[in-house]
C-alpha positions in Angstrom: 0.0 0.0 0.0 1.0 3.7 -0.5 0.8 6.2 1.2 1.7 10.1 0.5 2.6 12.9 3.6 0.0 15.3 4.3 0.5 17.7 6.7 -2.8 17.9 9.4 -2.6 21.8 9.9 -2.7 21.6 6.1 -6.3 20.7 5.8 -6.9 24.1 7.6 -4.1 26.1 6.0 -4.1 24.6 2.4 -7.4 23.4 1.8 -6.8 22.9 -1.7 -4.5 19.9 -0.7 -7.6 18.3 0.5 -8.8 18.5 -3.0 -5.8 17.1 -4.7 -5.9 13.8 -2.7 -9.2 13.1 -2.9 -9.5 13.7 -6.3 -6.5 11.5 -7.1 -7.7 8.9 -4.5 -4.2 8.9 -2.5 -4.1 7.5 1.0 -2.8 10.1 3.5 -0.1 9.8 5.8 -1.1 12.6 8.2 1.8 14.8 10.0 0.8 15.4 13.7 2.6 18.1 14.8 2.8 19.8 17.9 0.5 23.7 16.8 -1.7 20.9 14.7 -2.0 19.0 18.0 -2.9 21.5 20.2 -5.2 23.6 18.1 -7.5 20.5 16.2 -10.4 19.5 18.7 -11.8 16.1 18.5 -14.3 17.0 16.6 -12.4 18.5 13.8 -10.4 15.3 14.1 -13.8 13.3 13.7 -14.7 15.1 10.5 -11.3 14.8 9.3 -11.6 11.1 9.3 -15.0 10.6 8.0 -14.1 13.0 4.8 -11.1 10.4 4.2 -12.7 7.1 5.0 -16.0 8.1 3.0 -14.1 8.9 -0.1 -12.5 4.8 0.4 -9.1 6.1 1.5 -6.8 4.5 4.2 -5.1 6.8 6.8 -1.8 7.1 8.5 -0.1 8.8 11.3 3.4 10.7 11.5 3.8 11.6 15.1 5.3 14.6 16.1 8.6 15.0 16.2 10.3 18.7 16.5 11.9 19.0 19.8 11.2 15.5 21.1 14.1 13.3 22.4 12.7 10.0 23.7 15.8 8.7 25.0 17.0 12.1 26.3 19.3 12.2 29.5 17.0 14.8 31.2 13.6 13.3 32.7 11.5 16.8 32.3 12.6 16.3 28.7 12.3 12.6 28.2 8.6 13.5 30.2 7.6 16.0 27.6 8.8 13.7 24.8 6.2 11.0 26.1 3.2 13.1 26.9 3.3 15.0 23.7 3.3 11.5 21.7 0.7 9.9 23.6 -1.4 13.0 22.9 -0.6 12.4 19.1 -1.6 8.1 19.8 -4.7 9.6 21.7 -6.0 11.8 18.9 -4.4 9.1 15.9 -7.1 6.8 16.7 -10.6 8.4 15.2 -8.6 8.0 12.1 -8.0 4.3 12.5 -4.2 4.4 11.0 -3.2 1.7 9.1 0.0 2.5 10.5 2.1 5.0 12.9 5.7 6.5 12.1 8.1 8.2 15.2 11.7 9.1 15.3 13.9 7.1 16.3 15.8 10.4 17.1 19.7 9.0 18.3 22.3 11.8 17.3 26.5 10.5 17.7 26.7 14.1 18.0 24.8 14.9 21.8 24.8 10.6 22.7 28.1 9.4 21.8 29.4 9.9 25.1 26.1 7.9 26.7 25.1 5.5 24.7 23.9 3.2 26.6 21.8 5.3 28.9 20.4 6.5 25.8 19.4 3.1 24.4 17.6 2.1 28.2 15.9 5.5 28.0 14.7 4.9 24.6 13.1 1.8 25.3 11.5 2.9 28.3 9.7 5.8 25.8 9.0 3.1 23.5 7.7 0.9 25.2 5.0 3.3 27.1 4.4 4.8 23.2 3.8 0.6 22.3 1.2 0.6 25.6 -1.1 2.9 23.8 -0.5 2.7 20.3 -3.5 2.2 17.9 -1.6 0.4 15.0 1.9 -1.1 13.7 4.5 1.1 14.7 7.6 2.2 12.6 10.6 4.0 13.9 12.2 6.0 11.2 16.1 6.9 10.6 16.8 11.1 10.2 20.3 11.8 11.9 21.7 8.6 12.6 24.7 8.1 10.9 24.7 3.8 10.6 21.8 1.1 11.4 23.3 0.2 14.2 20.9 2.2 16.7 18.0 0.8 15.0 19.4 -2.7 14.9 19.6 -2.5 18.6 16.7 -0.3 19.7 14.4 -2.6 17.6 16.5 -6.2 19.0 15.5 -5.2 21.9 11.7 -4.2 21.7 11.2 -7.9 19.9 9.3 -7.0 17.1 6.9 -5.1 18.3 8.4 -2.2 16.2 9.9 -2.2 12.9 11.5 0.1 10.6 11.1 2.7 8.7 13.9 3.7 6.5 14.3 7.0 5.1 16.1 7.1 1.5 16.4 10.9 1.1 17.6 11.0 4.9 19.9 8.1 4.8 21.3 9.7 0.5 21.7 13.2 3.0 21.9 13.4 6.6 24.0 9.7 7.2 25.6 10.9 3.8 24.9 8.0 1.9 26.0 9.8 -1.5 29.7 10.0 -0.1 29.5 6.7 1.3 27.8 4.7 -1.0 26.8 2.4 1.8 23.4 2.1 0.5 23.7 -1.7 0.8 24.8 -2.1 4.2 21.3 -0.3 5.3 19.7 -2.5 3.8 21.1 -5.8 5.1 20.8 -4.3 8.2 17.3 -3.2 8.6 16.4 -6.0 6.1 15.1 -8.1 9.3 13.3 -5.4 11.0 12.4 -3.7 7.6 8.2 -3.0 7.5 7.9 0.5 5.5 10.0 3.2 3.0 10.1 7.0 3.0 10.6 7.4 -0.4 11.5 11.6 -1.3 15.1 12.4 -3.2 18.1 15.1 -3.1 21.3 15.2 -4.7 23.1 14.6 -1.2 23.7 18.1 0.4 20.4 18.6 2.1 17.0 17.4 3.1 15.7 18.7 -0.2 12.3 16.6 -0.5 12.5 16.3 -4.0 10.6 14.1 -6.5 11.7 10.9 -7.3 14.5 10.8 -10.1 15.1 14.7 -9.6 18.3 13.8 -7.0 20.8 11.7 -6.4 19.4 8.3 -4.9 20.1 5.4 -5.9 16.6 4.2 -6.9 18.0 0.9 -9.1 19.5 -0.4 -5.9 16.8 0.0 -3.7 14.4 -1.7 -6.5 16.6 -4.4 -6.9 16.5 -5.2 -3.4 13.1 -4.8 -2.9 12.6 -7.3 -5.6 14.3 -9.9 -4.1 12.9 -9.9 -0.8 10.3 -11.9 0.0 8.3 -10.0 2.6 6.5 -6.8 1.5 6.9 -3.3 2.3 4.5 0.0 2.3 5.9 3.1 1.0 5.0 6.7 1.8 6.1 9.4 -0.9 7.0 12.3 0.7 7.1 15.5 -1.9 7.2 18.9 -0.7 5.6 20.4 -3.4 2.8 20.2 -5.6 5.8 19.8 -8.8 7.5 17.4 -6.6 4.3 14.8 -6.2 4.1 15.3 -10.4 7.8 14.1 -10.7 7.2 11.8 -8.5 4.2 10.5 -10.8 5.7 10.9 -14.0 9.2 8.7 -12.4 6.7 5.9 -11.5 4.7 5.8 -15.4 8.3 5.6 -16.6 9.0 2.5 -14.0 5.9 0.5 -13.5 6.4 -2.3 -11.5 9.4 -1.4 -10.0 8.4 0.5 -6.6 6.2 -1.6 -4.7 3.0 1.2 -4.7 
C-alpha cells in the first residue's frame, strides 16, 4: 500500500491539498505536529476522518517530532517527549491508522558519550508509546549516521516495532551519497524492515524532492526490494505540488518497480 505525507494543519491552511488527494484517490499519511496538536479539537479530528474514510481512502499517522528526544538524559525532557506523543496516539485513533511513524531520534553528536543510557531511556519511551498505540508502529532513521541504533533499539523491543527507512535521509543526513553504503542499510534493517520513505536530493540537504530529480540510488533499492520476499508499504514524501508530479511521472516511466 501507499501512502503520500500530508501535513494535518494543512487541511486548515491549504485546503486545496484536500482537494488534490481526494481527487486522485491517495491514501494520506497525516503529520501530527505539535501547533496541529494543540489547536485540532476532536471534533475537527472526527470530520477529518470521516471525509477520508468516506471517499475509500486509508489513513496514516506521522507523530510529532520537532523537539522530542525519547531517550533524552533529562527526565522533564524525556517527560515531555512521552506526553506530547501519547497526545498524538490519543488523537491518531478516530482516524483508524493503518499504520504509525516516530523518530527514532539518536544523534552521535549529543549521545556518543552515553550511549547506553540513551538506548535504556529509549526503550522505556518506546515501550510506554507501544502501551497505547492504535496500530503497527515504525521508527524512522533522520540523523543517525549507521543502522546500528536501529538494529539495537528494535533487537530489543522484539518486534513489536519495525523500521522505517528514510532514503532521502539516509542519501543526505547519514551521507549516503559519499559513502555509497546504501547496501549495508539494507542488510541491516532487512530483518526489521516494515515500510520506506521514499523523497530524493542530490546529497547536500533534506531537499524533499521528487523521485528521479536527486541523487538516490533508486536501481539499488528496487533491486532489493525485488528480491525480498516480505512486502513493504511506501510513503512518498514531496514537498511540493511539482514534486508529487515528478514523482508520478518517475513511477509511469518505471511501473512495476516501486512496490505502490
Amino acid at each position: 500500500m501507499a501512502f503520500v505525507n500530508l501535513p494535518l494543519r494543512y487541511l486548515d491552511e491549504h485546503p486545496e491539498h484536500l482537494e488534490l488527494f481526494l481527487s486522485r484517490r491517495m491514501n494520506p499519511e497525516l503529520g501530527f505536529d505539535a501547533r496541529a496538536l494543540d489547536s485540532t479539537s476532536p471534533a475537527r479530528h472526527a470530520e477529518n476522518a470521516r471525509i477520508f474514510h468516506d471517499a475509500g481512502l486509508t489513513c496514516a499517522v506521522h507523530l510529532p517530532f520537532f523537539d522530542l528526544h525519547p531517550g533524552s538524559l533529562d527526565p522533564l525532557v524525556r517527560r515531555a517527549a512521552t506526553e506530547r506523543l501519547l497526545q498524538a496516539l490519543d488523537a491518531a485513533q478516530v482516524y483508524e491508522p493503518a499504520h504509525l511513524i516516530a523518530h527514532l531520534d539518536y544523534n552521535h553528536l549529543t549521545y556518543a558519550a552515553f550511549q547506553e543510557q540513551w538506548l535504556e531511556n529509549s526503550l522505556s519511551t518506546w515501550t510506554t508509546v507501544l502501551d497505547r498505540a492504535c496500530a503497527p508502529l515504525f521508527l524512522e532513521n533522520v540523523f543517525e549516521s549507521d543502522p546500528q541504533w536501529h538494529v539495537r533499539v528494535l533487537s530489543a523491543l522484539r518486534g513489536d516495532v519495525r523500521a522505517c527507512l528514510d532514503l532521502g535521509h539516509w542519501h543526505s543526513f547519514a551521507r549516503g551519497r559519499e559513502r555509497g553504503n546504501l547496501d549495508e542499510w539494507l542488510a541491516a534493517l532487512d530483518p526489521f524492515l516494515g515500510h520506506l520513505h521514499l523523497h530524493d536530493n542530490d546529497g547536500s540537504a533534506d531537499q524533499h524532492l521528487g523521485l528521479g530529480q536527486g541523487a538516490v540510488p533508486w536501481d539499488r533499492l528496487w533491486d532489493f526490494l525485488a528480491k525480498r520476499k516480505a512486502p513493504v508499504t511506501v510513503t512518498f514524501e514531496p514537498h511540493t505540488k511539482d514534486d508529487f508530479l515528478a514523482t508520478e511521472a518517475y513511477l509511469a516511466r518505471n511501473p512495476g518497480r516501486c512496490p505502490a
